[in-house]
KESE-313005 format. One line per 2 residues: their letters; for each residue x, y, z of C-alpha. Coordinates in Angstrom, 2 decimals, padded with zeros to 5 digits. Example, Ala and Ser with C-alpha at 12.3 -4.5 7.8 and 13.67 -1.06 7.14 Angstrom:
BEGIN
AS = 012.30/-004.50/007.80; 013.67/-001.06/007.14;
This chain:
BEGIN
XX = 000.13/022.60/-007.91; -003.24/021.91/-009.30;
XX = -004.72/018.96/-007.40; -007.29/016.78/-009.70;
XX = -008.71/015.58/-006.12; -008.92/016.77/-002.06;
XX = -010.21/014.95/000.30; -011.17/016.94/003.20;
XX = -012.27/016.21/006.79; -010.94/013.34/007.29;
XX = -008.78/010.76/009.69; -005.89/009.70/007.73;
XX = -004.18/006.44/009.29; -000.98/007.64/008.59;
XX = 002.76/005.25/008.79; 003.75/005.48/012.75;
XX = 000.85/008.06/013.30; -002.22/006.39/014.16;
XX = -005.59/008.11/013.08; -004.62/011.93/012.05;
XX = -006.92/014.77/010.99; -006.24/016.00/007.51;
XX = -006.70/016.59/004.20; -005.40/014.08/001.21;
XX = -004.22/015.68/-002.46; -004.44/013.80/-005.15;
XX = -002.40/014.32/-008.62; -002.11/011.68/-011.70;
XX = -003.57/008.75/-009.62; -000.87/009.60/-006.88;
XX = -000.81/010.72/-003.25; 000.80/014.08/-004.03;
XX = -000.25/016.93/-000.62; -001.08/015.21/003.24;
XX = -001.30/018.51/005.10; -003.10/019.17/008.11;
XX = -006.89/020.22/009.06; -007.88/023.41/007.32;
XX = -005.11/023.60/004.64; -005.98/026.09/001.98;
XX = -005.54/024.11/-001.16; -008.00/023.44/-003.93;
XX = -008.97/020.75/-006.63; -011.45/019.84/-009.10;
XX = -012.98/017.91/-007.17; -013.74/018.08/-003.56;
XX = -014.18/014.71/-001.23; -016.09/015.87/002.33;
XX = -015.34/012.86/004.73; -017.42/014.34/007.63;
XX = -015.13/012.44/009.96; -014.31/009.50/008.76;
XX = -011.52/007.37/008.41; -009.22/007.62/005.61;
XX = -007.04/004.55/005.47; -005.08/002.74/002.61;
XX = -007.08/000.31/000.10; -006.76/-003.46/000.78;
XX = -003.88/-005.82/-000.37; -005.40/-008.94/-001.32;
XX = -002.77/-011.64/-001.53; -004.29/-014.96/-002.23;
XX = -007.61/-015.03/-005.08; -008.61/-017.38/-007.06;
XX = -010.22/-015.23/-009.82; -011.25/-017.66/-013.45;
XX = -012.57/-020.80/-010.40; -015.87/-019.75/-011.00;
XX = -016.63/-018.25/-014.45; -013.46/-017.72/-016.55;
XX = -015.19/-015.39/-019.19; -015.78/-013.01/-016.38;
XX = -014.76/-013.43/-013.01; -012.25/-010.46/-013.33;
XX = -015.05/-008.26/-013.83; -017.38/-009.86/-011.14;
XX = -014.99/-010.48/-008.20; -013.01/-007.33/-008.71;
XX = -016.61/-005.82/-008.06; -016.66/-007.74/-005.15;
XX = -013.30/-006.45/-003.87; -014.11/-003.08/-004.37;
XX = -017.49/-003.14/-002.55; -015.40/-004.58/000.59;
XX = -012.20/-002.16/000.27; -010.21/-004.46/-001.87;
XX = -008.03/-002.46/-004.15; -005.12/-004.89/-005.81;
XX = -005.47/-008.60/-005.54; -003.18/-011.45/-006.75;
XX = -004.69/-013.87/-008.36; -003.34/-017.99/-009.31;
XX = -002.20/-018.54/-012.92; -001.54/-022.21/-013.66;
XX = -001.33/-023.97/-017.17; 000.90/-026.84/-018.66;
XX = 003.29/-023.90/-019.91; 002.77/-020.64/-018.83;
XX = 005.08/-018.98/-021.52; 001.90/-019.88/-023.60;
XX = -000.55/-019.02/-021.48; -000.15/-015.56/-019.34;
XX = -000.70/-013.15/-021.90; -004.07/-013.95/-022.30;
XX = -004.68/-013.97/-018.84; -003.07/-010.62/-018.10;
XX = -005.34/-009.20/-020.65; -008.28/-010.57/-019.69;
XX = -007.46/-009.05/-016.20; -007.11/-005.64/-017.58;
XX = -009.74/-005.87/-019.73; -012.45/-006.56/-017.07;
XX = -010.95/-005.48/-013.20; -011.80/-001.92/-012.01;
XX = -009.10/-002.85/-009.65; -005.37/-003.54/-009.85;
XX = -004.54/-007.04/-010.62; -001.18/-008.93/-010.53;
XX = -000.56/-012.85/-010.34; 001.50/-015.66/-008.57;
XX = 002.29/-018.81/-011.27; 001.22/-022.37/-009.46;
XX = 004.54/-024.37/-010.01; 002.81/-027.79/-010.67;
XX = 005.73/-029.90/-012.61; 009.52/-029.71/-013.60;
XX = 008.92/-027.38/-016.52; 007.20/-024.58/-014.28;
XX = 010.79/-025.07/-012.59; 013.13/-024.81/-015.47;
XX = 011.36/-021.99/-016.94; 010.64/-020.12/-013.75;
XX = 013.09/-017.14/-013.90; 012.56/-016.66/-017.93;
XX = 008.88/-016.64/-017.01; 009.07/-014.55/-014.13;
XX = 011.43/-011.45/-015.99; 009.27/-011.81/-019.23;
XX = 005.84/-011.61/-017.45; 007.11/-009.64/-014.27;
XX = 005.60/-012.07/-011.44; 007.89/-012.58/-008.28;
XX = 005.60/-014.92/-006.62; 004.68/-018.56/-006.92;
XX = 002.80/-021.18/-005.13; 003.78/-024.92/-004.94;
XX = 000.68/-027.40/-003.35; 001.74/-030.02/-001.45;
XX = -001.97/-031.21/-001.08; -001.80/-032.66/-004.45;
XX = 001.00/-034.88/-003.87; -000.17/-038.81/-004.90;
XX = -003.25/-039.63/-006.22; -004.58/-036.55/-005.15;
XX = -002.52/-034.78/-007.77; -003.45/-037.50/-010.59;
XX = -006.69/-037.06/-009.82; -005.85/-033.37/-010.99;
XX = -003.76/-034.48/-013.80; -000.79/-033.22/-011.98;
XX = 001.96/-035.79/-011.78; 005.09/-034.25/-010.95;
XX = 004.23/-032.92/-007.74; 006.36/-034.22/-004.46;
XX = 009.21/-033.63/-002.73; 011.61/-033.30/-005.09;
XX = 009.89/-030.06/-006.94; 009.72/-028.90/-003.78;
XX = 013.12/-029.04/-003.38; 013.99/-027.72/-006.86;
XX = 011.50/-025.17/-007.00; 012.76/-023.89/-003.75;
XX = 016.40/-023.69/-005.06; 015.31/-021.75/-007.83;
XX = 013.04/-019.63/-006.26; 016.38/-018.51/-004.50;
XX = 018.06/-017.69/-007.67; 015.54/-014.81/-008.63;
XX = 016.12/-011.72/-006.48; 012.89/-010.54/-004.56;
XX = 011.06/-014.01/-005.40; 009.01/-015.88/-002.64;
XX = 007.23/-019.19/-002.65; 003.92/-019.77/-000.81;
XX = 003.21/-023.47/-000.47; -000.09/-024.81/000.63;
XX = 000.78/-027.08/003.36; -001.49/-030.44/004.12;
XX = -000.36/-034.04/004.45; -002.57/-035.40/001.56;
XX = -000.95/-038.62/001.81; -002.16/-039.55/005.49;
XX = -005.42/-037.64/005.39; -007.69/-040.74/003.54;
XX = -006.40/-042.63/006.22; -008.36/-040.33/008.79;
XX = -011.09/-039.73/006.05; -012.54/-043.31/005.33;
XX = -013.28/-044.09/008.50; -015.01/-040.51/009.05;
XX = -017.26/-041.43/005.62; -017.80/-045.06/006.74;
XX = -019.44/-043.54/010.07; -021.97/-041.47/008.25;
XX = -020.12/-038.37/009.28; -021.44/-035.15/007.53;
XX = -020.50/-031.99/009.54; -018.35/-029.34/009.27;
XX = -016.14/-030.92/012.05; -015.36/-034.15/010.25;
XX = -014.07/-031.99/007.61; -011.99/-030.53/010.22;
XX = -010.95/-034.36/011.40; -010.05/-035.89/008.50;
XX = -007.38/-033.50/007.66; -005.97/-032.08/011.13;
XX = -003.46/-029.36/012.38; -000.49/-031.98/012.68;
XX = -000.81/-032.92/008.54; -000.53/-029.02/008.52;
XX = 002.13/-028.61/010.79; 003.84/-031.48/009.73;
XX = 003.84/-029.87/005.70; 005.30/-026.28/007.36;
XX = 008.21/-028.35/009.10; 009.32/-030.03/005.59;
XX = 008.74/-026.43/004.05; 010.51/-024.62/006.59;
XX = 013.26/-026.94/006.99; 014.22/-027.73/002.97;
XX = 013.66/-023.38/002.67; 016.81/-023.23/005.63;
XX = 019.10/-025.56/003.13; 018.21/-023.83/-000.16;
XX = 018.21/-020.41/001.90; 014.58/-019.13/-000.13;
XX = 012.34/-016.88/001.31; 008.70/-018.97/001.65;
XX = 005.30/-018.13/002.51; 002.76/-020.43/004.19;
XX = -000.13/-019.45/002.95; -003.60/-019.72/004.49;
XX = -002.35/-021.22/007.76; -005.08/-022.19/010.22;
XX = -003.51/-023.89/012.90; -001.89/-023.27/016.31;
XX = 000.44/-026.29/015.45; 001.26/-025.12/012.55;
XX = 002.07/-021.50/013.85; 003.94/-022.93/016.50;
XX = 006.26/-024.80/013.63; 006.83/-021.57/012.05;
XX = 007.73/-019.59/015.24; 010.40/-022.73/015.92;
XX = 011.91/-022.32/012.62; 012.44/-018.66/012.75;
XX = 014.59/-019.38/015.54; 017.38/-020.65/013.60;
XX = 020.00/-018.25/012.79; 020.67/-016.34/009.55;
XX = 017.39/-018.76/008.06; 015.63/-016.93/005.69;
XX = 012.41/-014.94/005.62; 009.27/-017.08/006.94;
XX = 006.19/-015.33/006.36; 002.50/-016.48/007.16;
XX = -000.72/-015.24/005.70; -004.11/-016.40/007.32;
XX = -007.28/-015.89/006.42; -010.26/-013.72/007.62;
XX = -012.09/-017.63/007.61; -009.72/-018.82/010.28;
XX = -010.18/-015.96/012.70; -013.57/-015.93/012.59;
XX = -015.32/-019.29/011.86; -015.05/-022.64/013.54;
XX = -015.82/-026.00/012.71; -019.11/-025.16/014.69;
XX = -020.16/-022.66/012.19; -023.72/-023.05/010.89;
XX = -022.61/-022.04/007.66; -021.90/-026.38/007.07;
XX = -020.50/-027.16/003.70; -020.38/-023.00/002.65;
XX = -017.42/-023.04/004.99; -015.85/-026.06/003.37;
XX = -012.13/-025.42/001.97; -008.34/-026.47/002.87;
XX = -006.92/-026.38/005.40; -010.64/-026.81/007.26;
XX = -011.73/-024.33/009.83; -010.29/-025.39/013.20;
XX = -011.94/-025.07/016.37; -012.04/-022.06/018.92;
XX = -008.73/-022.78/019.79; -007.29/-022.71/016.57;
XX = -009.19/-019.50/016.03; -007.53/-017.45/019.39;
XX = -004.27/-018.93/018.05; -004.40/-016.58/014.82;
XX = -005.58/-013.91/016.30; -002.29/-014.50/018.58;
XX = -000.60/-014.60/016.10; -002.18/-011.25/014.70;
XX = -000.76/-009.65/017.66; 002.63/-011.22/017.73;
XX = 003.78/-010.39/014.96; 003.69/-014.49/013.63;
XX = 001.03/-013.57/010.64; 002.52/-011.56/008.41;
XX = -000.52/-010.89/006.01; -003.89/-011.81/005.38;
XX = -005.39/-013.14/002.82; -009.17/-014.45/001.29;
XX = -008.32/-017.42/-000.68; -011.11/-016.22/-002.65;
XX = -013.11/-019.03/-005.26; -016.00/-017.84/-006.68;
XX = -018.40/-020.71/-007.41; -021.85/-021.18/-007.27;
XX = -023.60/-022.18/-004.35; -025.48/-025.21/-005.89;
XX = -021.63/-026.59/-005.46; -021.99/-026.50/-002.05;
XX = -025.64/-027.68/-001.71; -023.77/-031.30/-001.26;
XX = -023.07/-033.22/001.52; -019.47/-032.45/003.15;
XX = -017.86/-034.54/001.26; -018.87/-033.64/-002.06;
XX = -019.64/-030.12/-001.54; -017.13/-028.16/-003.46;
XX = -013.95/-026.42/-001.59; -013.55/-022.91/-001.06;
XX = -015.56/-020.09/-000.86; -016.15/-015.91/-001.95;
XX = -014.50/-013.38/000.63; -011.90/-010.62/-000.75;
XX = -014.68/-008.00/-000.41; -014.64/-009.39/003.38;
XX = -011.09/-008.85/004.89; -011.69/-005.15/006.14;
XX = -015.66/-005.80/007.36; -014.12/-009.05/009.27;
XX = -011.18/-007.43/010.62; -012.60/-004.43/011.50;
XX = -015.90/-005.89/013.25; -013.94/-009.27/014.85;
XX = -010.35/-007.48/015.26; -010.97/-003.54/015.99;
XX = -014.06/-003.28/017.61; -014.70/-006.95/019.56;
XX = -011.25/-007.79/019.96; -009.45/-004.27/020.30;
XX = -007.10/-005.02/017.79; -004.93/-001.41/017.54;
XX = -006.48/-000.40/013.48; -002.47/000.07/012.29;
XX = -002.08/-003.77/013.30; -004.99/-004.05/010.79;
XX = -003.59/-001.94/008.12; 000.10/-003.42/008.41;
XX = -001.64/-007.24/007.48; -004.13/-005.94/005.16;
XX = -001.88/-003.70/003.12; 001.50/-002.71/003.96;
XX = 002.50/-006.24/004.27; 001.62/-007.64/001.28;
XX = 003.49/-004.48/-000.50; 006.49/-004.93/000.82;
XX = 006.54/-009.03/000.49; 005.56/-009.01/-003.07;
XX = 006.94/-005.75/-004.61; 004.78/-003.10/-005.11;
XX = 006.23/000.13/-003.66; 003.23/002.36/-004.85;
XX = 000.97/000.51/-002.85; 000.08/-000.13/001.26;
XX = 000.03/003.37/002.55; -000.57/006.50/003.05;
XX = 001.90/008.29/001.83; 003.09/011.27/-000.53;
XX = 003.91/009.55/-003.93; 002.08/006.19/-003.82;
XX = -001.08/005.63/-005.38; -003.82/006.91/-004.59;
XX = -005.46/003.34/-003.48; -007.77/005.09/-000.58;
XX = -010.85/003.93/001.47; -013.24/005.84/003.08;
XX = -014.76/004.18/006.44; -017.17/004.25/008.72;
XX = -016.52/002.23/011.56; -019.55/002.25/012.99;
XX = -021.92/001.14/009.74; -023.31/-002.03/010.91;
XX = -024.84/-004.09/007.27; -026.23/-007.69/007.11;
XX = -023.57/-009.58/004.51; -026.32/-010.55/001.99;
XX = -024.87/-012.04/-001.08; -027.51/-010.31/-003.57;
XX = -025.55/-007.15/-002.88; -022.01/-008.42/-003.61;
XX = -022.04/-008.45/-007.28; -020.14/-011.65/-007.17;
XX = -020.34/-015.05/-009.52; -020.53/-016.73/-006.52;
XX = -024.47/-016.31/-004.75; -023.91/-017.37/-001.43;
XX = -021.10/-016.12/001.48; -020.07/-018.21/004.42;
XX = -020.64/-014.99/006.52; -024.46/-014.55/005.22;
XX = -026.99/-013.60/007.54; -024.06/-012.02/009.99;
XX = -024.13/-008.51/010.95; -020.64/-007.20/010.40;
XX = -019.61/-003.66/011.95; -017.48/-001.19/010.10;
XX = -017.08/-000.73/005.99; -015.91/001.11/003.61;
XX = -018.48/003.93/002.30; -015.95/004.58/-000.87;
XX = -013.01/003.08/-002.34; -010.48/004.55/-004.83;
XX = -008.63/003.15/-006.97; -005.54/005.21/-008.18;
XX = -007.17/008.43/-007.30; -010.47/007.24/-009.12;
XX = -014.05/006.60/-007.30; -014.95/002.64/-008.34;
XX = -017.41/002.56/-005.09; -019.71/005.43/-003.41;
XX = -022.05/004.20/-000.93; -022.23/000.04/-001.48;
XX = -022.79/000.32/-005.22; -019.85/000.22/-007.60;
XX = -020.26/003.72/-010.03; -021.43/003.77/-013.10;
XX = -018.06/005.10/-014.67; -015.98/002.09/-013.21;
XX = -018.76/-000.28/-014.65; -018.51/000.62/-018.16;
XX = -014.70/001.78/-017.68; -013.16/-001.05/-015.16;
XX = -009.61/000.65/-015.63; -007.66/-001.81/-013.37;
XX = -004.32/-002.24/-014.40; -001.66/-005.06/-014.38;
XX = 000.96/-004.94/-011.17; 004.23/-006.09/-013.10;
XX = 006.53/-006.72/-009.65; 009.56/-007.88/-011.27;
């Protein structure tokens, strides 16, 4: 076989192996040889990883690419991604009727991401409902999200008006009709948390921590019960997506209890295992569900260890930072990170909190492959695509925004010193990143491609 690409001298993180010395082949974008240290084989080109780790590209479940510049945040914040190790992401598509709506989007994504793309639809009214499974097979999406946070006048002040628990309910039950579908819901009381709020405001409270107070872990736990508990009647597989509590961990692990229920998965975010509502970052750390405190923030990585987090995830939103230059209260929510998962876990999980790196891999990647259909992706293995990172775990770089080629010119995580990233990341067999600069063939070629997953 003629091989297009080996990679040589390197530690593959292989499934059930650990860190293995090999080489890699690489044939049509694919995984095609994994042979052991010296194998005679050759290729047109040669990849010398001196050492290194060779593990499998980033899953990113949860983006919010078009939140900060919709002409061109596929190009940007895929650049992002790549620069971090982030090789597919999933990003929100949401419009009045999304029969009318994805194609554009799609293209769009093709058009400008030098890394795969593939969306969840945000179920916001009835018709999202009624038209989910012709939607879903005609488009090829097996994932939605349903946001509970803009129940009320929360969700007129959105324009959204349809939103309680009855589309839960119904969006649930069909969810359940479409083989391989999941729903993530974004779980906050929205209804009690002005109650908590007003007084915070009245006070003169502007900190990170009232941000924290005014919508706490029991309005998040309290959201995962209803989720859990309508998901047992209607039998749907659900996702809680970007949980940040102990509570509301401590819901799920309850509910998984129950016999014959059906799959409960949990995605957190690099955010809530590594910032509190201490952080100096302020209003750059600002998003929903807040950052808890330090006890919220051992609970995840509990959780990471457990087994109770399934996946992580950036919850990515790419604004500008004179959004956040605001008080708390009016600084906008969310905040860039996809290009951060691997640098966070890596430096927080691996090397501070000795984390075992397969623990790593499995919620970074092979997770998110299996829970939202993509069988070429997640690991190392002959066949898959060739979605590869190169790392040094011992590179130790300042996060400076400047260098992240996102829309977005600030990071929560600026200033930090972060230890171990990626030196080169391949997409599909092909170099996008060498060194911390994205290549001059991927910039005027992006060559990401749609994941259809249905």
């Amino acid at each position: 076989m003629a091989l297009d690409t080996l990679i040589i001298n390197a530690r593959l993180l292989l499934p059930h192996k650990g860190l293995s010395d090999g080489v890699l082949g690489i044939k049509d974008g694919r995984i095609a040889v994994v042979a052991e240290h010296g194998a005679d084989l050759a290729a047109r080109e040669v990849i010398d990883c001196q050492g290194l780790w060779l593990l499998p590209g980033v899953i990113d479940p949860h983006v919010h690419f078009g939140f900060g510049s919709p002409e061109t945040d596929f190009e940007t914040e895929s650049r992002n991604a790549a620069l971090g190790g982030t090789t597919s992401a999933l990003s929100f598509h949401r419009s009045k009727d999304i029969r009318d709506s994805f194609e554009a989007a799609r293209a769009l994504a093709e058009r400008q991401s030098c890394i795969d793309i593939g969306f969840h639809f945000g179920i916001t009214s009835h018709l999202h409902v009624q038209t989910l499974e012709e939607i879903s097979t005609r488009f090829g999406v097996s994932s939605y999200k349903l946001y509970m946070m803009y129940k009320g006048a929360a969700g007129l002040a959105q324009g959204f008006t349809d939103i309680d628990d009855g589309l839960l309910y119904s969006a649930l039950r069909e969810t359940a009709r479409i083989p391989g579908a999941v729903l993530g819901v974004h779980c906050e009381n929205v209804e009690v948390i002005p109650v908590l709020r007003d007084p915070l405001r009245a006070a003169g409270r502007d900190d990170l921590k009232a941000w924290n107070e005014q919508s706490p872990d029991f309005l998040e736990a309290e959201n995962v019960h209803r989720v859990c508990y309508f998901a047992s009647k209607t039998h749907t597989p659900v996702n809680i997506v970007h949980l940040s509590s102990r509570e509301a961990l401590d819901e799920v692990r309850r509910h998984r209890q129950r016999r014959n229920g059906p799959p409960i998965y949990v995605e957190s975010c690099p955010h809530y295992l590594f910032l509190n509502d201490e952080s100096p970052a302020g209003p750059y750390a600002k998003v929903n569900p807040p950052v808890r405190g330090q006890n919220d923030v051992e609970a995840m990585w509990e959780g990471v260890l457990d087994g109770s987090i399934t996946t992580i995830g950036s919850d990515h939103v790419p604004r500008k930072r004179a959004t956040k230059d605001k008080n708390i209260w009016a600084a906008s929510n969310g905040f860039p990170g996809t290009g951060m998962i691997l640098p966070i876990m890596l430096h927080e999980g691996y090397h501070r909190r000795h984390i075992p790196l397969s623990r790593i891999i499995e919620l970074c990647s092979a997770n998110s492959a299996h829970i939202y259909n993509m069988p070429g992706k997640g690991s190392i293995e002959i066949g898959k695509d060739a979605d590869l990172l190169v790392v040094d775990p011992d590179l130790e770089k300042v996060v400076d925004p400047a260098t992240l080629e996102s829309h977005a010119d600030y990071s929560p995580y600026e200033g930090m010193a972060i230890k171990g990233w990626p030196v080169r990341t391949l997409v599909r067999g092909r170099t996008i990143m060498q060194d911390g600069r994205i290549t001059a063939e991927a910039r005027a070629r992006p060559g990401g491609q749609f994941l259809r997953r249905l």
